[in-house]
N, C-alpha and C positions, 0 to 999 in steps of 0.2 A: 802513436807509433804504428805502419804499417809491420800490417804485420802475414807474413805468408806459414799462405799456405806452404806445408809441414813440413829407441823404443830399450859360489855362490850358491847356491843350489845346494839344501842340505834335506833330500826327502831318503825314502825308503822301497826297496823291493819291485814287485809290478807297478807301483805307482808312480815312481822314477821312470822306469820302461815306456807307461803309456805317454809319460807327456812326451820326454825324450821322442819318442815314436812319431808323433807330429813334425817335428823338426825337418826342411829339409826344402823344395821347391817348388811355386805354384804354378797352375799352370800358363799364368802370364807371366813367371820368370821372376818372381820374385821370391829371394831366397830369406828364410825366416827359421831362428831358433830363440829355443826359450833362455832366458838368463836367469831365472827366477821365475816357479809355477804360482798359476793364483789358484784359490781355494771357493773364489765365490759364484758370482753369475757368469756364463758362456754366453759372449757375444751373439748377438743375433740379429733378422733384419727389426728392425721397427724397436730397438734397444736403442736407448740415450745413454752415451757415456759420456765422462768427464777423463782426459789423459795429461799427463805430463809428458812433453816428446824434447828427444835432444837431436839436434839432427847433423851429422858429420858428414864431410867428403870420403870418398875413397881413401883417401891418407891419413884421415883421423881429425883434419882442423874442423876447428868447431864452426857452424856457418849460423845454429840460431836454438836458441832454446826457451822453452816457455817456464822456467823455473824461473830465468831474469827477473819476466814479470810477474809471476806468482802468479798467471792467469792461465788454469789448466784450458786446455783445447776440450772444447767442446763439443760433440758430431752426435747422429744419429744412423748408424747402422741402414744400409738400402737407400737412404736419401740422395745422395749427390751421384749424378750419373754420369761425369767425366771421368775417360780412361784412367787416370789413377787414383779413382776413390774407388769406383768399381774393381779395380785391381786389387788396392788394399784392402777392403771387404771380404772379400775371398779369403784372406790371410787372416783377419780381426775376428773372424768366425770362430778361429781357434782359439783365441783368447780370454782368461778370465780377469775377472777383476781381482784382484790384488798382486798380478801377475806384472811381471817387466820380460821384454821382449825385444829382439834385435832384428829388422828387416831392411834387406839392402832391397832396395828401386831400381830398375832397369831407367837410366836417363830419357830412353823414348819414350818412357811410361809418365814421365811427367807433363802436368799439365801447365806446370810454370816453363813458359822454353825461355827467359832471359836465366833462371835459375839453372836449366837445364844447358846452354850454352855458357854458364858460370864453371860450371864442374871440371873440373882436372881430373878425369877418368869418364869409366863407364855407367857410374850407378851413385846413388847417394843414400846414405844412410840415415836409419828411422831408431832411437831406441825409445820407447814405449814402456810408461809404467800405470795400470789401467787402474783409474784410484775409483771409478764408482761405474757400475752398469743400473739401468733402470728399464722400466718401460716407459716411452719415447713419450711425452705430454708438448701438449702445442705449443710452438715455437715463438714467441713473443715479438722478437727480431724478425721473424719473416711479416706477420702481420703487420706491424708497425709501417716498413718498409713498402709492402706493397699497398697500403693505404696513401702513405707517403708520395708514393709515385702515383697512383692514380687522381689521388681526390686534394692532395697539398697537403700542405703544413701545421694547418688548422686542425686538417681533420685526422691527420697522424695524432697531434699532441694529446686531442680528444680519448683515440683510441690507445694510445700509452697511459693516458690517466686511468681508463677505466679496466686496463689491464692488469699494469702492474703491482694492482694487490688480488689479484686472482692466483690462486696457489694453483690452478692445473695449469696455468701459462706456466713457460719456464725461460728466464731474460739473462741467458747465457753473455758474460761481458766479450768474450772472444768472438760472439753472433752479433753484439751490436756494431761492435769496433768494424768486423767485417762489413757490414751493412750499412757504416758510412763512410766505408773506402771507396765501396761497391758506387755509391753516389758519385763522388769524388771523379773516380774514373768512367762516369757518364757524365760528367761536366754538370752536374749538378747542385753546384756546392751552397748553396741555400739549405738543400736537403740534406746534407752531407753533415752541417755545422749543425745542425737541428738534433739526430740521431748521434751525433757525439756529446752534446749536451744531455742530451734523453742517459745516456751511456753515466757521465759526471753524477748525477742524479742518483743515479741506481747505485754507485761505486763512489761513492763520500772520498776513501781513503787511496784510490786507485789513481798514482801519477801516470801509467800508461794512457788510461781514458782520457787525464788533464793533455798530454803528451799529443794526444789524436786530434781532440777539440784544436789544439792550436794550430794543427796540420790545414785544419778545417778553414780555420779562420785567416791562416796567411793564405790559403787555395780563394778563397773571394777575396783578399787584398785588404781586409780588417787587422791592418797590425796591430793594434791599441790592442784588441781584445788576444792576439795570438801573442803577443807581450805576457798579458796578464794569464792565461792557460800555462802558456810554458812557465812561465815561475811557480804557477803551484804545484803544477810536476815536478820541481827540483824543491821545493819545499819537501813534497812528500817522497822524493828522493833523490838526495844531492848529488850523489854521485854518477845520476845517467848522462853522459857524455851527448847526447843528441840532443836530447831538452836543451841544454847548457849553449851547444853549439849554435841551435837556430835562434836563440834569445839573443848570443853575439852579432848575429848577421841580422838584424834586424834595426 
């Protein structure tokens, strides 16, 4: 399943104050309060977190949540240097982990503009609940990927193998999924079904990964095989209505 891009309160005294105290507007206009303070690590650049994000319109309808899929969003802190990551950055600085957080987005600030020309208002909402900070280890899915595109198939599988029992790699499922979208939408779909397979692999239990693989395989014109992905996505969960629906049309 494609997946896009992208947040009560029972403390005490000056400690209530300072968080409270943060609350309020960045200077690229996005406005952010706390819902719940965290207690642990303070976002920073070159910090790997793992979030759960719910993200609503202006009027509260729900447009997409990563709790569906049980696959927390995965990011690194200073990495992504499009206008609304760099934006969100700025705001994610204030953030601890074990904290949940509410940030509305200026719509010009998105980088999605079908998303962005979706909106029935001015801004779209982020709520954020920050389940782990780290410091940032090498990104598995970027490696893979740009192997992939340089050198082929071969020699991607090679360097996934030799990878992914390396504990300083980190093989974020939300980074692979991405990264054989990312194929996907360079017409690449050789590479695309390879990196969703790689994804299968790593996530035994995960019907989103089965869900994507088969995105993969109807994208090069392999029904038999996007037949058999999507059904073990609805094996692994019946009830997702998109799995269901492209196994009908098929």
């Amino acid at each position: 399943m494609k997946t896009k891009l992208f947040f009560t309160l029972f403390v005490f005294g000056a400690f209530s104050f300072a968080l409270f105290a943060q609350d309020g507007t960045s200077s690229s206009g996005i406005k952010y309060e706390t819902l719940k303070p965290g207690q642990g690590t303070t976002l920073s650049d070159g910090k790997e977190y793992y979030l759960h994000i719910d993200v609503s319109g202006p009027d509260g309808s729900d447009i997409f949540t990563t709790r569906e899929m049980n696959v927390p969003f995965h990011g690194t802190v200073g990495k992504e240097m499009d206008k609304e990551s760099v934006a969100l950055d700025e705001v994610m600085k204030k953030m601890q982990q074990g904290g949940k957080y509410r940030v509305q987005v200026p719509k010009d600030l998105l980088s999605d503009k079908s998303q962005a020309d979706a909106l029935n208002g001015d801004h779209i909402v982020y709520e954020m609940e920050i389940l782990s900070v780290s410091d940032a280890r090498p990104n598995g899915a970027d490696a893979v990927k740009e192997v992939i595109s340089t050198q082929g198939i071969d020699a991607a599988r090679a360097k996934f193998k030799a990878l992914k029992s390396d504990a300083t790699y980190v093989f974020a499922e939300w980074d692979m999924n991405a990264a054989g979208y990312d194929m996907l939408k360079a017409g690449k779909t050789d590479a695309a079904v390879e990196l969703f397979k790689m994804n299968t692999e790593l996530n035994t239990s995960s019907w989103n990964a089965y869900d994507s693989l088969g995105d993969g395989y109807l994208a090069k014109g392999d029904k038999a095989n996007a037949k058999a992905a999507f059904e073990q996505a609805l094996k692994l969960n019946s009830s997702y209505a998109p799995s269901q629906d492209k196994l009908n049309k098929l």
